[in-house]
N, C-alpha and C positions, 0 to 999 in steps of 0.2 A: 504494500500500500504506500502509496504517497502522501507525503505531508497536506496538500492543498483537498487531500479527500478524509483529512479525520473532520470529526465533528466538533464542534464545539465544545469544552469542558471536559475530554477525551485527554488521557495521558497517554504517550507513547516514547517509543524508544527507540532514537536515531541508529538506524542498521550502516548504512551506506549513504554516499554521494553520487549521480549517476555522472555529475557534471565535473569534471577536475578544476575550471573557470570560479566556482563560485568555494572550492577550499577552503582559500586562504582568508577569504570573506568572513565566511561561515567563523572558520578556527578564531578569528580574532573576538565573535562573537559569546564564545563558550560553547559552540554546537560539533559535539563530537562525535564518533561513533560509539555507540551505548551510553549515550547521555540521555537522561530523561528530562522529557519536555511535555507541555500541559497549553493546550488550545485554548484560550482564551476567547478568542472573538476574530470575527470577518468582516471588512468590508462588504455595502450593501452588494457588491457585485465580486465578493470574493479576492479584491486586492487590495490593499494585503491584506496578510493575516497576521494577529495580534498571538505571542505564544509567552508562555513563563522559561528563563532556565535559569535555573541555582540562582533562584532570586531575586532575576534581573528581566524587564518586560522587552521583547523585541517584535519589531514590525516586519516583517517579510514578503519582498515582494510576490505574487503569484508564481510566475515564472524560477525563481528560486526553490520555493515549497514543491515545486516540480519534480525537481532533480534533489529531492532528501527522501532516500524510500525506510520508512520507520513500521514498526510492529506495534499492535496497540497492548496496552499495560491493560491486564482482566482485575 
């Protein structure tokens, strides 16, 4: 699953990047592989999307959320 298709208030767990472009992006933002992150909220039109990590609120854009394919936390 991709980041831009969990739901709202959905925690998950960053598996992989499909993008190597948006890495070093990502990495400066605290988003790792097996880092857990928590959905927040969406723009009315899905861009961005509002996520939690370790603490910290980040905006992402669509296209980003794209290329994070993450596992949802039961």
């Amino acid at each position: 699953m991709r980041l831009h298709q969990v739901p709202i208030g959905q925690k998950v767990k960053i598996l992989e990047f499909q993008h190597r472009g948006i890495f070093l992006k990502l990495l400066e933002m605290g988003l790792l592989p097996d880092t857990i992150i928590e959905v927040l909220g969406k723009a009315p039109l899905g861009d961005p999307i509002y996520i939690a990590v370790h603490q910290t609120f980040v905006a992402l854009r669509k296209s980003e959320a794209q290329n994070i394919v993450v596992q949802i936390i039961v």
